[in-house]
C-alpha positions in Angstrom: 116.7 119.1 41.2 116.3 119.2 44.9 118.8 118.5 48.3 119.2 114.5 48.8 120.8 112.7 51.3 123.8 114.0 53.0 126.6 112.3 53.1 126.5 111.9 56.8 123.2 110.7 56.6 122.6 107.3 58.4 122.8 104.5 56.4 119.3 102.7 56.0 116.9 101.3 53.5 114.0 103.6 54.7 112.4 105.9 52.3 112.4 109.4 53.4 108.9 109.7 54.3 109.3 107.2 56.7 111.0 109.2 59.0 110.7 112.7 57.5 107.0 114.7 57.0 106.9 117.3 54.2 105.6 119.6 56.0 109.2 119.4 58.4 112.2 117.8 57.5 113.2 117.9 61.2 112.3 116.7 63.9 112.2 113.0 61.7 109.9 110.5 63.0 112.4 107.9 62.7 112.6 104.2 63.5 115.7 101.9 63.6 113.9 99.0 61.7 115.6 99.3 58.8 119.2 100.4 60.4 121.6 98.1 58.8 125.0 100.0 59.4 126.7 103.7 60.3 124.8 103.9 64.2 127.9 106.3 65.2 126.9 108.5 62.4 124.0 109.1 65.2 125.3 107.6 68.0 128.7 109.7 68.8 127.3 111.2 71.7 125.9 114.5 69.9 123.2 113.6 68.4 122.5 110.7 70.6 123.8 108.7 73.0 128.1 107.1 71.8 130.0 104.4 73.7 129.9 104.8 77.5 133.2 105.3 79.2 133.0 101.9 79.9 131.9 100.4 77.3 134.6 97.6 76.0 137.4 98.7 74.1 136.8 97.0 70.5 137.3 97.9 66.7 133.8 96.1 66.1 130.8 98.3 64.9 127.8 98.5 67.1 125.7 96.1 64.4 128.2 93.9 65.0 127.0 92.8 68.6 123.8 95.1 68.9 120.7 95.0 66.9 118.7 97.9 66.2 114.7 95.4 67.4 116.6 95.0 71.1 120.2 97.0 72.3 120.6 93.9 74.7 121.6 91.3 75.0 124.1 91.7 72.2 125.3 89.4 70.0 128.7 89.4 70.7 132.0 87.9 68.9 135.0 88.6 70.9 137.0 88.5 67.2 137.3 92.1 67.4 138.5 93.0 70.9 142.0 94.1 71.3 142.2 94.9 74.6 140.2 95.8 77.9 139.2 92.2 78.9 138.8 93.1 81.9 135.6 95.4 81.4 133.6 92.9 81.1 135.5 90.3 82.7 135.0 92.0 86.0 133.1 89.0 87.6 130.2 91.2 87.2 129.0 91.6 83.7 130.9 88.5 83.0 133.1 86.4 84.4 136.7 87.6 86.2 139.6 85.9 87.1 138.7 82.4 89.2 139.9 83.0 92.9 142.5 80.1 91.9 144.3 82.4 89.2 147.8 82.9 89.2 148.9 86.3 90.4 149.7 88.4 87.5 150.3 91.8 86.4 149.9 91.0 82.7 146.2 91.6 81.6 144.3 88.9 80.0 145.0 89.6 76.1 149.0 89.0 77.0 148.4 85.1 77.5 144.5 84.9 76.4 143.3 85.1 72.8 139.7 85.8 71.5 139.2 82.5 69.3 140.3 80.4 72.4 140.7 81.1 75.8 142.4 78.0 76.6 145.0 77.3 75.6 147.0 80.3 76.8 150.3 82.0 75.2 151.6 82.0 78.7 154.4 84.7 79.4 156.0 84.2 82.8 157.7 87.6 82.4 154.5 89.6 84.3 154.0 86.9 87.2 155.2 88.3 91.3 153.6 85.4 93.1 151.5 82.6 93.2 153.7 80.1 91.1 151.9 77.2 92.8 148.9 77.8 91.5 149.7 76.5 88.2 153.1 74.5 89.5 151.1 71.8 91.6 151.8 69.0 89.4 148.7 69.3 88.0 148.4 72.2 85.7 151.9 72.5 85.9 155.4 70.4 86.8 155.3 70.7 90.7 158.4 70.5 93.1 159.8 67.2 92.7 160.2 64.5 94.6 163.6 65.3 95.4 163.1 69.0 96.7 164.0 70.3 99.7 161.5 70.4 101.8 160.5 74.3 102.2 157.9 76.6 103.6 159.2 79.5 100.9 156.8 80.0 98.2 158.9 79.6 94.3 159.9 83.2 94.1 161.6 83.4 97.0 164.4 81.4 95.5 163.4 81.3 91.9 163.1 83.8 89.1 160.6 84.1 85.7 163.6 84.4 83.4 165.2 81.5 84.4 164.6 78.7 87.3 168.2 77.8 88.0 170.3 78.9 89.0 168.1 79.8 92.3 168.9 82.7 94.6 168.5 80.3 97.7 167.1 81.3 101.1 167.9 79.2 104.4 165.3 81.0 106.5 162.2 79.2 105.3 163.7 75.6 105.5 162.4 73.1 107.9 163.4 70.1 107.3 165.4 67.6 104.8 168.9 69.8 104.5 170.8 66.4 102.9 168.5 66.8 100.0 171.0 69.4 98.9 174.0 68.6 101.7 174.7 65.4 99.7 178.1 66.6 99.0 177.3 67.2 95.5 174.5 69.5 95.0 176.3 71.3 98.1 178.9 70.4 101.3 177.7 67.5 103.5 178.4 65.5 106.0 182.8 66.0 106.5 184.9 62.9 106.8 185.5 63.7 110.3 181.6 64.0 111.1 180.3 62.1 114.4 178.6 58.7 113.3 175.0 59.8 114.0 171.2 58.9 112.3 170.0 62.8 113.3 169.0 64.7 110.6 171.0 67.6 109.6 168.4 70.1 111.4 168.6 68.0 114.4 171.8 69.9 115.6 172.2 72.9 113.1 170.1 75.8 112.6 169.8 77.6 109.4 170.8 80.7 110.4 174.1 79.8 111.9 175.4 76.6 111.1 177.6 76.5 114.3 177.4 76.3 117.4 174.8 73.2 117.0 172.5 72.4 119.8 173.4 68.5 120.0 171.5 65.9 120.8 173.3 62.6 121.8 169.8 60.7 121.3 170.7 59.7 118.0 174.3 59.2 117.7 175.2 55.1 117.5 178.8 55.0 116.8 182.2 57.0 116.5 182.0 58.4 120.1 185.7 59.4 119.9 185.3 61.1 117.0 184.5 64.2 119.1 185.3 62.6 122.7 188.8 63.0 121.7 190.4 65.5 124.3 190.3 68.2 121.7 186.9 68.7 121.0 185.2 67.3 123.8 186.6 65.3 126.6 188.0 62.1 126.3 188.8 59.4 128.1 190.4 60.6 131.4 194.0 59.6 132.6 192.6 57.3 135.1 190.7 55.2 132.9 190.8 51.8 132.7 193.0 50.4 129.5 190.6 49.1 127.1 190.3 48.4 123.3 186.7 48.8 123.4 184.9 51.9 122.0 182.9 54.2 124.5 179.7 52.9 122.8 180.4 49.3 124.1 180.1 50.4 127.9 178.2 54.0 128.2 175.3 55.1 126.3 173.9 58.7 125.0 171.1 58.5 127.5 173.7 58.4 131.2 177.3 58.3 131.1 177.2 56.9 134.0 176.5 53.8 135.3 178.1 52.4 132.2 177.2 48.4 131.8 180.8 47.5 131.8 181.8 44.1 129.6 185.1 43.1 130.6 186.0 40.7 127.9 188.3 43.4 125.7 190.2 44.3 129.0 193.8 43.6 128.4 195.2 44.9 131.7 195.4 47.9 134.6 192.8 45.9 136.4 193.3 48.0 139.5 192.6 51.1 137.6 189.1 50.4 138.6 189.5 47.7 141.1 190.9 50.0 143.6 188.0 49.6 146.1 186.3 53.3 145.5 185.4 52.4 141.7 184.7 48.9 142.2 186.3 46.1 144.5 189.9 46.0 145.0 192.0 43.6 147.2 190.7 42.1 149.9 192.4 43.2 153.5 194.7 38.8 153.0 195.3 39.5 150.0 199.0 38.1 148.4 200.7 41.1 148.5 202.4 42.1 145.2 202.8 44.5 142.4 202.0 42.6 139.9 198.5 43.3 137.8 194.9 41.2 138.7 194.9 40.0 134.9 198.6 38.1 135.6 196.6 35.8 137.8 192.7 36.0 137.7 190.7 36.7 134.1 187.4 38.6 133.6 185.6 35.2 133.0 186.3 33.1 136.7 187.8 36.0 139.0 188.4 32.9 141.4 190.1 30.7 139.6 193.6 31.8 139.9 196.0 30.6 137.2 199.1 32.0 137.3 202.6 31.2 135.5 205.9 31.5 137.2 208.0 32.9 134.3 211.1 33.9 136.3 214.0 30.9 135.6 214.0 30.7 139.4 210.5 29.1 139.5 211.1 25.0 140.2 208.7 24.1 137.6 205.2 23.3 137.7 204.4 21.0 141.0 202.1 17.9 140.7 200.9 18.6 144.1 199.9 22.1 143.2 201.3 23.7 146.3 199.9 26.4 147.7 200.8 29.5 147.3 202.2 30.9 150.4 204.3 27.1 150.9 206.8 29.0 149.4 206.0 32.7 150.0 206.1 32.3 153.5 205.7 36.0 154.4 202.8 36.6 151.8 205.0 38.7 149.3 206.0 37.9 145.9 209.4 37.3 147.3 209.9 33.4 147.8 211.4 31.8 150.9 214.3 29.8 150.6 214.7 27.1 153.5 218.0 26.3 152.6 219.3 29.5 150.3 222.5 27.7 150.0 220.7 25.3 147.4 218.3 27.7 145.4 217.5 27.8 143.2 217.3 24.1 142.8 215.1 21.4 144.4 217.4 21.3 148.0 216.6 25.0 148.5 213.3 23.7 149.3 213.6 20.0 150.2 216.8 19.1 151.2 215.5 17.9 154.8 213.4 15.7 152.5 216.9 13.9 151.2 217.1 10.3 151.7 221.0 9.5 150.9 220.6 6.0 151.7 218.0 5.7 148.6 221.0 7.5 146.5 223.9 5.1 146.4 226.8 6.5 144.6 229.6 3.4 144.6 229.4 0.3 146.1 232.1 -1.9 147.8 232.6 -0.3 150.1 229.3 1.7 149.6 229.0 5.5 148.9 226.0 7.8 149.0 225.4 11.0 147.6 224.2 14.0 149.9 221.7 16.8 149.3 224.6 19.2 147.9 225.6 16.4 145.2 222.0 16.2 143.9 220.3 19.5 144.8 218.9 19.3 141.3 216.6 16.4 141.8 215.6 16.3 138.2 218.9 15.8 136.8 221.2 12.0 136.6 222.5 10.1 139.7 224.5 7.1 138.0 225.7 4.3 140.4 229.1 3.4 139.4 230.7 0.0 140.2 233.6 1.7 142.8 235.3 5.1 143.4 236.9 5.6 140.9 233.8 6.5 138.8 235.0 5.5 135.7 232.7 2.8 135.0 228.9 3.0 135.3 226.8 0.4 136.6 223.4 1.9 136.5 221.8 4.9 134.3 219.4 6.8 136.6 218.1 10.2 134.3 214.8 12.4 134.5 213.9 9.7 137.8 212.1 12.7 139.7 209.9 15.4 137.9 207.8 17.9 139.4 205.1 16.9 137.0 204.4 13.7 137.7 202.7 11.7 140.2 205.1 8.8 141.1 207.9 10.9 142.9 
């Protein structure tokens, strides 16, 4: 009968002569009261005012979050957004990432969804920095316990796709090199190694390994593991003979003075005792080539104790004689009185001789001389006449060096 509606006409439960006068269709007086859907029929930026070039990406329809009493604020439901978070979530018109937020190139819909924001489908396949932002033992497992301690953020050794293995860096390490030079995680300490309580980083550096820049403050044993000669310098030809380790005598802080203990001395005495090192012989003293230990000992140096072991030595003397009584001259060659006799008693004592106390025979009486018994140790029997076949006293072992009653 007449033109109705067109089918781009905006949907709404108004009568025509709401908006519209008979007297001209258009302009239309029109009111958005009773609006209920179709606002881009209008609103496409023609015939009024669309989506602004900022206005969130979304496959909602304006009614969905705007109402045609008030455009804002809208009642918004995030179930329709797709994509563009970041819009809004500008820290502006709403709120943006937290200044704590991992660093990320993904954009919030690849870990964030609509319905929740938290939890997120987290991806790590976006993220360039900033692992420890979530990887503090918080939010996230941390470094452990165990780590090495490091001033390199996680992705200078670590990748997204996998953690280990880890493309490893020395430059940023400070401290705590055994944590991985444990010998099993990587090389540590050789067999050979000094004995030392210093820390890996004590001596080494982690951009070249060697030379190290040693320190002997911390080293408390196995001194000859590198003062061997060979790599570093041992214990000269001159020094004195000595089971002891260098440790025992000398320390890390001065070589020298060195508190000496001479208890594991076991000879060449005069190595040191040579009177520039430390005190050697006195201007009277017995003059031989023999070494100090053979007579003195590091615990009494007075208290001389030697013992004769050449077969020529008479035996050990009750009186203790001194010893120049027999070395005359002062050397360690003896004098003989009577070298005719030595190396028996006479060679010493045959002026001492009594023959009358040594009778031999009797009827008529016999005595022996110095020459018959120049061994006063040994027997002097007293037989009954000269033909010494029969013995009338046993006389053995009457004189001995060793006893008091000679």
């Amino acid at each position: 009968q007449a033109t109705g509606k067109t089918p781009t006409h905006i949907q709404t439960s108004n009568t025509c002569e709401q908006c519209h006068t008979t007297s001209a269709w258009l302009p239309a007086a029109f009111s958005h009261a009773g609006i209920t859907s179709g606002c881009t029929t209008c609103h496409n930026g023609v015939q009024a005012t669309g989506k602004t070039p900022t206005h969130i990406q979304t496959s909602n329809t304006c009614e969905q979050c705007h109402t045609t009493s008030a455009w804002l604020p809208a009642a918004f439901s995030h179930a329709g957004i797709t994509s563009g978070c970041t819009t809004c979530h500008n820290g502006v018109q709403a709120a943006g990432r937290t200044p704590t937020h991992i660093q990320s190139t993904n954009s919030c819909q690849d870990c964030h969804g609509t319905q929740a924001w938290i939890p997120a489908s987290f991806s790590h396949s976006g993220i360039t920095s900033g692992c420890s932002n979530c990887h503090n033992g918080v939010q996230a497992p941390g470094k452990t316990p165990t780590h090495i301690q490091s001033a390199n953020t996680c992705e200078d050794c670590h990748g997204t796709n996998a953690w280990l293995p880890a493309s490893f860096s020395h430059p940023g390490i400070t401290s705590s090199c055994s944590s991985c030079h444990n010998g099993v995680q990587a090389a540590g300490k050789t067999p050979t190694h000094i004995q030392s309580s210093n820390t890996c980083e004590d001596c080494h550096s982690t951009n070249a390994w060697l030379p190290a820049s040693f320190s002997h403050s911390g080293i408390t044993g196995g001194c000859a593991t590198c003062h061997n000669g060979v790599q570093a310098s041992g214990k000269t030809s001159g020094h004195v003979i000595t089971t002891a380790s260098c440790e025992t005598c000398h320390s890390t802080a001065a070589w020298i003075p060195a508190s000496f203990d001479h208890d594991s001395i076991t000879g060449n005495c005069g190595s040191c005792h040579n009177g520039v090192q430390a005190t050697g012989k006195h201007t009277g003293h017995f003059v031989t080539s023999i070494d100090c230990i053979q007579c003195h000992n590091t615990s009494t140096w007075s208290q001389i104790s030697f013992s004769h072991t050449s077969a020529a030595y008479p035996g050990n003397h009750q009186g203790n004689p001194g010893c120049t009584e027999c070395h005359q001259s002062n050397s360690q060659s003896a004098t003989w009185i009577f070298a005719q006799y030595q190396p028996d008693c006479a060679g010493c004592h045959s002026n001492d001789f009594d023959d009358s106390e040594h009778k031999k025979w009797e009827n008529p009486d016999a005595f022996y001389s110095a020459s018959d018994l120049r061994d006063c140790t040994g027997a002097c029997h007293r037989y009954t006449n000269s033909s010494m076949t029969t013995i009338e006293k046993f006389r053995s072992g009457e004189h001995r060096v060793n006893r008091g009653d000679w």
